[in-house]
N, C-alpha and C positions, 0 to 999 in steps of 0.2 A: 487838020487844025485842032478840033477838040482831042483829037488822042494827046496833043504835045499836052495842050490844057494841062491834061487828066494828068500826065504825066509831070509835068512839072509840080502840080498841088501835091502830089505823091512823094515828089523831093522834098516839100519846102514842107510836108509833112507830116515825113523822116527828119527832118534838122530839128522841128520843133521839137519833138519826141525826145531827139538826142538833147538837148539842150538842157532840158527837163530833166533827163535823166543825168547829165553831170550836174547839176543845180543841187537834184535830194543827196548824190551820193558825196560834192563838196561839202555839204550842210553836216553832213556826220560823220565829216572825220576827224582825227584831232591829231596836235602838233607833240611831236615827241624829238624835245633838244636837250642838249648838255656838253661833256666832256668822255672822251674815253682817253684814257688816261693808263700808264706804266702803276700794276700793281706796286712794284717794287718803292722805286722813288717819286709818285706822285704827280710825274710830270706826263703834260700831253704828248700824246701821239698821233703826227697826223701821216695821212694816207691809211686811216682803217678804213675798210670797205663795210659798208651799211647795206644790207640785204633785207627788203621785206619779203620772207619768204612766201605767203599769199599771191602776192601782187607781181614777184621778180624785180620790181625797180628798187632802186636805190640811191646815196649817197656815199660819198668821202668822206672822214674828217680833213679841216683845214689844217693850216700850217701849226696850229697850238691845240689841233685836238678836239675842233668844237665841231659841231655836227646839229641839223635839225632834218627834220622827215616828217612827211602827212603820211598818216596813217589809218586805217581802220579799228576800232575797239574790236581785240582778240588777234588781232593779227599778232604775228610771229617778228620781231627784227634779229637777223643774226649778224653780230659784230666780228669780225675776223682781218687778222695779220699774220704775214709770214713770221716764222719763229717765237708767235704766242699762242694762248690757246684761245680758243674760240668762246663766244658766251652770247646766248641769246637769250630776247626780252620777250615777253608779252606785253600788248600797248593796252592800256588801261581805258575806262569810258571816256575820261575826262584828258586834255593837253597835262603833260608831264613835263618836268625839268629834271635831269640823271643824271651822276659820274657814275659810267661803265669804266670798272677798269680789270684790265687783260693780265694775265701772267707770263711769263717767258716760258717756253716751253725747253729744256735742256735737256740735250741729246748726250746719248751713252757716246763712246768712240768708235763705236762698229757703225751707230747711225750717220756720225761727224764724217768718218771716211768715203760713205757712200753718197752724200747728202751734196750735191753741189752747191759753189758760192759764186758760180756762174750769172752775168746777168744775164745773160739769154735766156739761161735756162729759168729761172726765175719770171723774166720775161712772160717767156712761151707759157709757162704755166699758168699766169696771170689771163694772159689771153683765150686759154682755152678754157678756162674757168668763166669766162666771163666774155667770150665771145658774141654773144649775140647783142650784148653791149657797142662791141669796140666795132663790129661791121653793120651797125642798125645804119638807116639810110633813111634819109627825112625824103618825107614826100615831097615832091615838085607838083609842077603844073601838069608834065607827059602823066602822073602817075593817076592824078584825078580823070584826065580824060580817058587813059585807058578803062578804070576800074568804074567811070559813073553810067555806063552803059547796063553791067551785067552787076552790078552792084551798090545801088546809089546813095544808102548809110554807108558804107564803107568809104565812098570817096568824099560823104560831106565829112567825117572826120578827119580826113585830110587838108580839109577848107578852116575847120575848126579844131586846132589841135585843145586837145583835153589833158587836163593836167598830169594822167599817168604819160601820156606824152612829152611834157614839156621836161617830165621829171629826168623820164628816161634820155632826152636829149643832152639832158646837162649833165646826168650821170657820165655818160659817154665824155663829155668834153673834161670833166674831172678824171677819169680813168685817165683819158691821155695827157693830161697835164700831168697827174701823178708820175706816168710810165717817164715821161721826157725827166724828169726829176731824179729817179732813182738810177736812169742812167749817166747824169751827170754826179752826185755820189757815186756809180760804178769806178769814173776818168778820175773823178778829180775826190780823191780816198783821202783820210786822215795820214794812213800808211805812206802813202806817196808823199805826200804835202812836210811828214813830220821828216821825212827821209832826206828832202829836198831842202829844208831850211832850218832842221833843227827844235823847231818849236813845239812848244808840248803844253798840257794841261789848256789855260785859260786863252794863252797867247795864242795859241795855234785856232783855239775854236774862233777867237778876234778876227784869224787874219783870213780862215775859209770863207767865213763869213763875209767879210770887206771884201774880198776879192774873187770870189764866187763866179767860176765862168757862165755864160749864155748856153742854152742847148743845140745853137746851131754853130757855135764855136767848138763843142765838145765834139760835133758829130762830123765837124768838118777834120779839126784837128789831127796828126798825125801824132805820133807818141813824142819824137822831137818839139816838134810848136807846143805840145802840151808844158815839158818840161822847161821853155822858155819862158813860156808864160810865168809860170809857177816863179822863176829866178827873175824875173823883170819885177812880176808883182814883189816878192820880197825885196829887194833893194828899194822898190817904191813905198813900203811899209817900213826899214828902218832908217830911211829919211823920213817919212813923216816922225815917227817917232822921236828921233833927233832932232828934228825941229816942228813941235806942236805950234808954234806960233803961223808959223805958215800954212801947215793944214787950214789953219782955221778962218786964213785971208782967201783962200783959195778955195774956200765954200761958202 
């Protein structure tokens, strides 16, 4: 009976300890948000990947490019996208507000020939970049009782996740929302869409938009049902158009 004693005081304080110690280390960090943004034209970019390289966790930008991150004063963030170039910050003592913006990186034709526009291949490479992301595994309950035996800080952080945890969880759930994303941009292309109904310039960005398939439509979909779609939506798009009156009873 006194050994559990000893031994549970011994847990409860290790939690205190850890607790403590996420306490000072939340207390000095600070917030570093903003935009990363197309050198060229200005506009946001999302799906850049946010790396604290210190720490390994990170962030996405959102759908128009905005991005926030806890950070350490001195730490490293490197901002990085396929076909731009890369550009990293140093985080300053104090919370910061930044437009980061990226350049395009243009390939010779020896590079263009060799360089796949595969999304698999893009994919994989995503993955393997950032795999320990995309296969991290949140703790359960089996994982505390295995680990509080022969390691019992270890498993109270599992009882209490800490904020590089929480980070790294959601990081993960943004990667694969990202991935699911860029594979439906793979299906459902400008190429295909302009090919399929003609539209171009403003119209066409209108009707991708409005009509934008689901991720488990794209991944079900056969190249047939795809094209369907595509010709159903459009005739559903130049009646609305033809008759805006209706549209507007009809939402």
């Amino acid at each position: 009976m006194p050994r559990r004693i000893k031994r549970l005081t011994g847990c409860i304080g290790a939690l205190c300890f850890y607790l403590l110690f996420c306490l000072q280390h939340a207390n000095a960090q600070v917030k570093v948000s903003g935009m990363v943004a197309d050198a060229d034209t200005r506009t946001g970019l999302p799906g850049v990947t946010i790396i604290n390289k210190s720490t390994r966790s990170g962030t996405i930008t959102n759908e128009s490019g905005r991005f926030s991150i806890d950070a350490m004063p001195g730490d490293s963030l490197e901002f990085s996208m396929l076909s731009f170039y890369g550009k990293q910050l140093s985080v300053p003592a104090t919370s910061m507000f930044i437009n980061v913006y990226l350049s395009k990186r243009i390939f010779g034709l020896q590079e263009v020939q060799i360089r796949s526009k595969d999304y698999h291949q893009d994919s994989l490479s995503i993955r393997q970049e950032y795999g320990k992301y995309f296969n991290y595994h949140k703790p359960g309950a089996m994982d505390v009782l295995k680990t509080l035996p022969s390691n019992p800080i270890t498993a109270l952080t599992y009882l209490v996740p800490s904020k590089a945890r929480k980070r790294k969880e959601h990081f993960q759930e943004q990667l694969v929302y990202w991935e699911k994303e860029k594979f439906i941009d793979y299906r459902y292309n400008p190429e295909l869409v302009e090919r399929m109904t003609k539209l171009n310039g403003n119209d066409l960005d209108t009707f991708m938009h409005r009509f934008r398939p689901g991720y488990q439509f794209i991944m079900d979909a056969s190249e047939y049902d795809l094209l369907l779609y595509i010709k159903q939506s459009f005739q559903q798009y130049q009646q609305e158009k033809a008759n805006p009156a209706k549209k507007e009873e009809e939402n």
